[in-house]
C-alpha positions as CSV (number, residue, x, y, z in Angstrom):
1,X,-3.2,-22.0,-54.4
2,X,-3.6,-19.7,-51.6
3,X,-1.2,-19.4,-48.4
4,X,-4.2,-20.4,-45.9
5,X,-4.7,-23.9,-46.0
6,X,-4.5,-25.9,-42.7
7,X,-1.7,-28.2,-41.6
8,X,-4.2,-31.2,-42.3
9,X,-4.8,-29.7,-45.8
10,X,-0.8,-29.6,-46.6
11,X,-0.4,-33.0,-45.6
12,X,-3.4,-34.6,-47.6
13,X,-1.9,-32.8,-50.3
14,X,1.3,-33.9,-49.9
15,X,-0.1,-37.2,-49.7
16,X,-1.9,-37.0,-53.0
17,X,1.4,-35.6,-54.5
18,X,3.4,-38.5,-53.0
19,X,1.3,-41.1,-54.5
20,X,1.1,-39.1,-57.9
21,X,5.1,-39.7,-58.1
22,X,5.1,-43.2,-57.0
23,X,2.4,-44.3,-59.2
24,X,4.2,-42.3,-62.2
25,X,7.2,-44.3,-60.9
26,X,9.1,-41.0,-60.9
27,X,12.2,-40.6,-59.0
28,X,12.9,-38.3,-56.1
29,X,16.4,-37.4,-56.5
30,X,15.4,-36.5,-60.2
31,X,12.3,-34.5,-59.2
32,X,14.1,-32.8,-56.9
33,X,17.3,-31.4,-59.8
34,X,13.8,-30.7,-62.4
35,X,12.3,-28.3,-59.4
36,X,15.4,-27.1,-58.3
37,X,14.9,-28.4,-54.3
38,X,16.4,-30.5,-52.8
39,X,14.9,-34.0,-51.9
40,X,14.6,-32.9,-48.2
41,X,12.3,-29.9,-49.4
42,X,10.4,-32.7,-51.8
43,X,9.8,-34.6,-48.3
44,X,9.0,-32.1,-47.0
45,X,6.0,-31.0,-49.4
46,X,5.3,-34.8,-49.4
47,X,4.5,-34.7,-45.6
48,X,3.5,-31.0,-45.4
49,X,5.9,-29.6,-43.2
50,X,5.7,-26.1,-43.9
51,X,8.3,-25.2,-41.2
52,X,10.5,-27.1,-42.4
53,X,10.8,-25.4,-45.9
54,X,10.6,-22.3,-44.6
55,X,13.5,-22.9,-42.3
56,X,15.1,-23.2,-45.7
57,X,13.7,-20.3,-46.8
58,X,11.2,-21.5,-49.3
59,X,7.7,-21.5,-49.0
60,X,5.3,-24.5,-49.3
61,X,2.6,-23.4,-51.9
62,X,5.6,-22.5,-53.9
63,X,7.6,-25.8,-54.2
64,X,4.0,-27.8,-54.2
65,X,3.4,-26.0,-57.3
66,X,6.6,-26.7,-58.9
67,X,6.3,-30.3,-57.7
68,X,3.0,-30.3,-58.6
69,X,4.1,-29.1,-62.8
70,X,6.7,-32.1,-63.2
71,X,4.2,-34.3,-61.6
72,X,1.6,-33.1,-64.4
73,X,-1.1,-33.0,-61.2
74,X,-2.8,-29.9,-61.1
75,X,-2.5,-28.5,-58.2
76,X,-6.0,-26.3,-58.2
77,X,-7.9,-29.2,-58.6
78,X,-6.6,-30.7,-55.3
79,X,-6.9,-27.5,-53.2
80,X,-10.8,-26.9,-54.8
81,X,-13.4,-26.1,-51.8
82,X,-15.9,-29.0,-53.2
83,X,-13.0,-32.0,-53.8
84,X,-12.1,-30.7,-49.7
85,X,-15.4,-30.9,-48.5
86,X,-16.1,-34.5,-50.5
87,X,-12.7,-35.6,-49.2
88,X,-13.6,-34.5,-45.6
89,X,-16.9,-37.5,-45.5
90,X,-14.4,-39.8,-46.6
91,X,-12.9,-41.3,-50.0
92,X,-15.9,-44.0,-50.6
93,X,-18.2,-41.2,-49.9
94,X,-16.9,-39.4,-53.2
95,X,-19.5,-40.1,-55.7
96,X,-18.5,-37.7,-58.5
97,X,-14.7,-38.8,-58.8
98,X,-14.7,-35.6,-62.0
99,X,-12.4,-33.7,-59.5
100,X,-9.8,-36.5,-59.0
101,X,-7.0,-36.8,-61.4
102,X,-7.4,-39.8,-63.7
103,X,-4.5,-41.4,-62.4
104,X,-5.7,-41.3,-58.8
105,X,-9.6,-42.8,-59.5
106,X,-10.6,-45.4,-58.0
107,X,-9.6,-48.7,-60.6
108,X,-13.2,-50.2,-61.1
């Protein structure tokens, strides 16, 4: 994952992390002790807040990776150039979902 993603990016990533951990039914709090973070600096990957991470001296690729490993997402797959520019025309315009985590597919 490189450092030059845009704020928008960060969030939709957080996003897709956020609902990885809900759907898993993983806890925060748990997450948090497994990456060693804190559950603020989970939030904040959640909603993409790079500042505030780095007000805490961490950097945001590097805690959406770990968060990324105990959520068993891979992280390369959601920062690939062609899953960005599908995403960008909207999610029903996705017609190859082969990018999209299993667990994150549309249910058909």
């Amino acid at each position: 994952m490189n450092n030059h993603h845009s704020p928008q990016e960060l969030r939709r990533i957080g996003r897709i992390l956020k609902i990885a951990r809900e759907s898993q039914g993983q806890n925060l709090a748990i997450l948090a002790d497994k990456c060693n973070l804190s559950v603020m600096d989970l939030v904040a990957v959640e909603s993409g807040e790079q500042s505030q991470l780095m007000k805490r001296g961490h950097k945001w690729p590097d805690c959406a990776m770990l968060y990324a490993k105990q959520l068993d997402v891979d992280i390369g797959a959601l920062t690939n150039t062609d899953l960005l520019q599908k995403e960008s025309k909207g999610i029903g315009s996705v017609e190859d979902e082969s990018d999209i985590p299993l667990f994150l597919r549309n249910q058909r």
